[in-house]
C-alpha positions as CSV (number, residue, x, y, z in Angstrom):
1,X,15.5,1.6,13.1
2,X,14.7,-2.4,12.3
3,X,12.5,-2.6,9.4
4,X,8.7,-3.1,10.4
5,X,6.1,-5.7,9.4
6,X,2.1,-4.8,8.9
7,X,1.3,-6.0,12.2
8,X,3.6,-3.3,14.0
9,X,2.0,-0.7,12.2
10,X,-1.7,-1.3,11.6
11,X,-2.6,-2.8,14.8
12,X,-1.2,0.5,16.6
13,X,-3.5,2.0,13.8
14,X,-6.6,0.8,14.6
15,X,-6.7,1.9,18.4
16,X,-5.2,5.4,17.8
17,X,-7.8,6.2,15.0
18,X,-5.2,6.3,12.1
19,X,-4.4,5.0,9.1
20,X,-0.8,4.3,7.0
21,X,0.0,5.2,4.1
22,X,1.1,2.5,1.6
23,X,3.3,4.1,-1.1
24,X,4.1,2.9,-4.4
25,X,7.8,3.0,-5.0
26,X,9.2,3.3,-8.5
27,X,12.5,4.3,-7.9
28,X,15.4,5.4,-5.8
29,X,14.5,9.0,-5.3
30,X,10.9,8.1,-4.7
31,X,11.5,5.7,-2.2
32,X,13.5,8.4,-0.2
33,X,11.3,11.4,-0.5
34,X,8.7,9.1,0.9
35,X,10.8,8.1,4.0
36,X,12.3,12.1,4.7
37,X,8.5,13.0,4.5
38,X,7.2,10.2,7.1
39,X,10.2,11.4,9.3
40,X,9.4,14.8,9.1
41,X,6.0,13.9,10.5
42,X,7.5,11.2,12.8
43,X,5.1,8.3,11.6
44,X,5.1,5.1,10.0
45,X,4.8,4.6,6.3
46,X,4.7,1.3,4.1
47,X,6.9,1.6,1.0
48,X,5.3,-0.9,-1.5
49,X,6.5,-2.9,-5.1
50,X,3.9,-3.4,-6.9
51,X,3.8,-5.5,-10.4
52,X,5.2,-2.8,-12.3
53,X,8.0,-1.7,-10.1
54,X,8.8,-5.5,-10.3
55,X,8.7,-5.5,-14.2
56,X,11.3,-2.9,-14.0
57,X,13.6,-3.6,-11.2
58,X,13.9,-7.6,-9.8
59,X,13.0,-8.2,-6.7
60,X,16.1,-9.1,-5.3
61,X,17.6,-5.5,-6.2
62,X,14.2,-4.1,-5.4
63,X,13.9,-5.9,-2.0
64,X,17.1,-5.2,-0.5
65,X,17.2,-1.4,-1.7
66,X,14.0,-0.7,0.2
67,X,15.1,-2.5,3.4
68,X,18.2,-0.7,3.4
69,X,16.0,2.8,3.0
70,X,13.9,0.7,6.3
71,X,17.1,0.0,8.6
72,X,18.1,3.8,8.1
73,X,14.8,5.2,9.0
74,X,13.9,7.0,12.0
75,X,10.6,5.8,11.7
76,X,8.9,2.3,11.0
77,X,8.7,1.4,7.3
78,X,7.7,-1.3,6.4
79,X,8.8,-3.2,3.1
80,X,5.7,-4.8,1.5
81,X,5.5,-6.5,-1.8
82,X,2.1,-5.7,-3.5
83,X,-0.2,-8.0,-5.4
84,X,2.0,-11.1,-5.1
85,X,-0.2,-13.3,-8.1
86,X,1.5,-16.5,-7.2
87,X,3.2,-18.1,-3.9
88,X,5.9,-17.9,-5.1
89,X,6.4,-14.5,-6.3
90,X,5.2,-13.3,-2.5
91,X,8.5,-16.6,-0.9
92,X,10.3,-14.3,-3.6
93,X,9.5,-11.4,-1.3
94,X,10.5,-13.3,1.8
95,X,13.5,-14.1,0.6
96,X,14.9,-11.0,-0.8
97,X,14.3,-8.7,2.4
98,X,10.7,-7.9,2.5
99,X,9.4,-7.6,5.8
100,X,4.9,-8.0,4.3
101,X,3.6,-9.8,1.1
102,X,0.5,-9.3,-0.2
103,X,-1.0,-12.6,-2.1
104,X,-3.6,-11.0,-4.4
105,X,-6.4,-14.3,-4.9
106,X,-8.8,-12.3,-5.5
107,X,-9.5,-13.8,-9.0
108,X,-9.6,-17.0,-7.1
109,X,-13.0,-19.5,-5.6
110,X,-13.2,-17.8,-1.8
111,X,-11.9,-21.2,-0.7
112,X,-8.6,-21.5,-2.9
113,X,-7.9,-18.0,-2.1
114,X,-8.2,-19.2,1.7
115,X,-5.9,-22.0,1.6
116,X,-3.2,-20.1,-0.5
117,X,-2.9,-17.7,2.0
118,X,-3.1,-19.9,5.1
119,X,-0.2,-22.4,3.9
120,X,1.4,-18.4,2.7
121,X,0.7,-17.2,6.2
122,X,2.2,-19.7,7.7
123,X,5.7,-19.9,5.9
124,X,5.8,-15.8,6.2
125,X,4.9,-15.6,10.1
126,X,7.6,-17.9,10.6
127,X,10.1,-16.1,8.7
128,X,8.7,-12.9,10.7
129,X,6.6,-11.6,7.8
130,X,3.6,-10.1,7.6
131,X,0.6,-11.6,4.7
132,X,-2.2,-8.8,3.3
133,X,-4.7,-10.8,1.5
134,X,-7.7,-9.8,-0.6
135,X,-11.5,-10.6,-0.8
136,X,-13.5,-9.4,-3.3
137,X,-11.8,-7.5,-6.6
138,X,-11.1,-4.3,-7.1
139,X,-11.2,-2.9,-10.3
140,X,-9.5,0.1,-12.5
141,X,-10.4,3.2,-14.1
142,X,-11.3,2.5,-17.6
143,X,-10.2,-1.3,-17.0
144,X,-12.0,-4.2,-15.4
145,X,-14.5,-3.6,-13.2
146,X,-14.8,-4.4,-9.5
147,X,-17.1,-7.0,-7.8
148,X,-17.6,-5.4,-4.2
149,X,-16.3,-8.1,-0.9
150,X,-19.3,-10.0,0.1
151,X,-19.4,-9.9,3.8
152,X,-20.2,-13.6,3.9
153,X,-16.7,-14.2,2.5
154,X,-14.8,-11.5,4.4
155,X,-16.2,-13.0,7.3
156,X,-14.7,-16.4,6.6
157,X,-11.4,-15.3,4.6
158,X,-10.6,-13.5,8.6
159,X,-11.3,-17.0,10.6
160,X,-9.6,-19.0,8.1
161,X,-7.0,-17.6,6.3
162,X,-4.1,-16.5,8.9
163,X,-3.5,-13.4,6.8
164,X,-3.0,-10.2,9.0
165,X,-4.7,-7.6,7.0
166,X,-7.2,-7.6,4.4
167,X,-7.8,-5.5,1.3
168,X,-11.4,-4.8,0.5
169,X,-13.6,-3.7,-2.7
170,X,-16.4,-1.7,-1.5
171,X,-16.3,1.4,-4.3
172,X,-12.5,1.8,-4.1
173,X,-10.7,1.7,-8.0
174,X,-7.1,1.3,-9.1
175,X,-5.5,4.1,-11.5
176,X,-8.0,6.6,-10.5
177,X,-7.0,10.2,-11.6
178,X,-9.6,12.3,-10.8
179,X,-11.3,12.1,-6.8
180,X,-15.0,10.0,-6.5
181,X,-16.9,9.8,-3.6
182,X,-17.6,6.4,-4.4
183,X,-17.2,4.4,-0.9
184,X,-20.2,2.8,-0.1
185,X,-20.1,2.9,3.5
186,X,-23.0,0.5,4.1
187,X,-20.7,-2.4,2.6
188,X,-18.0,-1.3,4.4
189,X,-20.1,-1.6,7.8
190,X,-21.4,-4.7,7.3
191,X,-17.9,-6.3,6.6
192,X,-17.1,-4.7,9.7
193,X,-19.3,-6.5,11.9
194,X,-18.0,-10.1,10.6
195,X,-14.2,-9.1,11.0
196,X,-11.7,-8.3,13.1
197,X,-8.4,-8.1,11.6
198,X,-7.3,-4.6,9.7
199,X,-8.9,-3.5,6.4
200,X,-6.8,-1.9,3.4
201,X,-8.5,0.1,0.5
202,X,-6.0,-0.3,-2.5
203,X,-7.1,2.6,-5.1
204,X,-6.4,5.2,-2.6
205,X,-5.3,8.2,-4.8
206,X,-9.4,8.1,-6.2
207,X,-10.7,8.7,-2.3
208,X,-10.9,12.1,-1.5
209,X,-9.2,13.8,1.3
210,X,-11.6,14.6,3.5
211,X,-13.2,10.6,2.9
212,X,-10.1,9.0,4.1
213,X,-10.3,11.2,7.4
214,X,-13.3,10.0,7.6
215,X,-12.2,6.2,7.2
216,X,-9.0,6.5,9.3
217,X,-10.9,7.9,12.6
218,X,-14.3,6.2,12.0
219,X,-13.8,3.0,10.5
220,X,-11.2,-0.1,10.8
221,X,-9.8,1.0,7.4
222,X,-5.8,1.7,8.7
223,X,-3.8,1.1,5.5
224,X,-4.3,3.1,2.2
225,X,-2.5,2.4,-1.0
226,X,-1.8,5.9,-2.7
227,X,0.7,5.2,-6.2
228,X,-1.4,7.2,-8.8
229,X,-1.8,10.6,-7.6
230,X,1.9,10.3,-6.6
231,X,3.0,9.4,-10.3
232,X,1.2,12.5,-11.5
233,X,3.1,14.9,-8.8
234,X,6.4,13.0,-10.2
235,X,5.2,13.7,-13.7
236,X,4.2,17.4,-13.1
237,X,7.6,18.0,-11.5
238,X,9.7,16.6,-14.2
239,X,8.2,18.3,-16.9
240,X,8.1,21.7,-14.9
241,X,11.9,21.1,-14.5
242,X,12.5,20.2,-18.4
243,X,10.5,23.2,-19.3
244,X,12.6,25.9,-17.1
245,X,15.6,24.1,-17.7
246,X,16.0,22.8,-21.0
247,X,19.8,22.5,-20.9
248,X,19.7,19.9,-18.2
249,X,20.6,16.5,-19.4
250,X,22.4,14.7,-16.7
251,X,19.6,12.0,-15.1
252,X,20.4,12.0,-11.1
253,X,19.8,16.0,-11.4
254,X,16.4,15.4,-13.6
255,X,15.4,12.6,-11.0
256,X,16.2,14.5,-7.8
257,X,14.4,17.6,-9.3
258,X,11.3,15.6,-8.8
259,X,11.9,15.1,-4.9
260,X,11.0,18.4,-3.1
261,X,7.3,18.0,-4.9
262,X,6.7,14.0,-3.7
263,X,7.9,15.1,-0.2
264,X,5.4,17.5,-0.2
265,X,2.7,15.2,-1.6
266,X,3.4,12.7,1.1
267,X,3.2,15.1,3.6
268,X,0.0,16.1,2.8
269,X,-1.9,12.7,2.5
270,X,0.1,12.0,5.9
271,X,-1.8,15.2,7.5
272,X,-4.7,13.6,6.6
273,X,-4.9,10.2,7.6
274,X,-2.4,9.7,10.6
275,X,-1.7,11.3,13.9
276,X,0.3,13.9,12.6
């Protein structure tokens, strides 16, 4: 199956009452427990490189490994570069087999972070690429704090900027370990009324289960970003593998130790927020 782009996916998502899962990918073996998992449960999933992945593997390796994982699937995947800081990191994207980019001006003046995007938008949707934008910041566990979306500027940032998703700050926190019931579903509702295009909550691993269900069915909220609470099922598995078998040196077995446990992890948040 042909790679996928956010439009294909989240559009779909809004009228069924789902959401998608956007995964952070790390790795090789990451990358493919996520995709086994979203075929098991025959739905779409977005595999996503954020700022670290990119630290550690360049986009162009990056970029082509996860569209090859995409052209293989049985499912839609889509291959979506996460919190693009510059233009040019998210043409990067573009050009190195990502089918979404995500410009993140959420540091910027509302109507910087507009125009970025639009002249973004504009390149990407010709190339067939999908843009995720962002209004408002959202902030980390035991880093910088968020400033919620103002409506005001949601409302415009959908008109203006051309971007076909938008990621929102309305209690949601990256790096969050432990689950909050923090969404303030007020600020969601009123962002609601002024917008029409698909929401995205990044911070997803801090939302508890039963709140995304909640989100997915009730709200336009279709793409969650999950990367934390997958990190610690990686990091639980590979020391519960080093601790039963301490003679095991040889890395591809250490790594694909780790992969029964991330299935499962996907295939649980999967039960929760899509049709399956």
């Amino acid at each position: 199956m042909t790679a996928a782009t956010l439009a294909d996916v989240l559009e779909p998502a809004i009228h069924g009452r789902y959401a998608i899962a956007g995964l952070v990918v790390l790795g090789w073996e990451d990358a493919v427990a996520f995709v086994e998992a979203a075929e098991e449960a025959g739905c779409a999933i977005i595999l996503q490189a954020g700022p670290g992945c990119r630290a550690h593997t360049p986009v162009p390796v990056i970029g082509k490994m996860i569209r090859y994982l995409a052209d293989q699937a049985r499912v839609p995947v889509v291959c979506h570069l996460d919190h693009g800081y510059t233009v040019d990191e998210c043409r990067s994207g573009i050009d190195h087999g990502f089918t979404s980019v995500m410009f993140d001006g959420s540091k910027l003046p509302i109507s910087e972070n507009i125009d970025l995007t639009a002249g973004l938008a504009e390149e990407a949707h010709a190339a067939g690429v999908s843009v995720e934008g962002e209004v408002g910041y959202v902030g980390y566990a035991d880093g910088a704090a968020s400033a919620f979306t103002d409506p005001l500027e949601a409302g415009r940032f959908d008109r203006e900027s051309g971007a076909d998703a938008i990621a929102v700050s309305v209690g949601n926190v990256h790096l969050q370990t432990e689950k909050t019931d923090g969404i303030d579903f007020e600020v969601l509702k009123s962002i609601e009324d002024v917008t029409s295009k698909p929401l995205v909550l990044h911070g997803g691993s801090g939302i508890p289960p039963e709140i995304r269900r909640r989100l997915a069915r009730q709200t336009r909220v279709c793409k969650f970003n999950l990367g934390t609470e997958l990190r610690q099922s990686f990091g639980a598995s590979l020391r519960q593998t080093l601790e039963e078998q301490p003679e095991i040196f040889d890395r591809l077995a250490i790594l694909k130790s780790t992969m029964p446990a991330m299935r499962a992890s996907v295939s649980e948040i999967l039960g929760t927020i899509t049709q399956a």
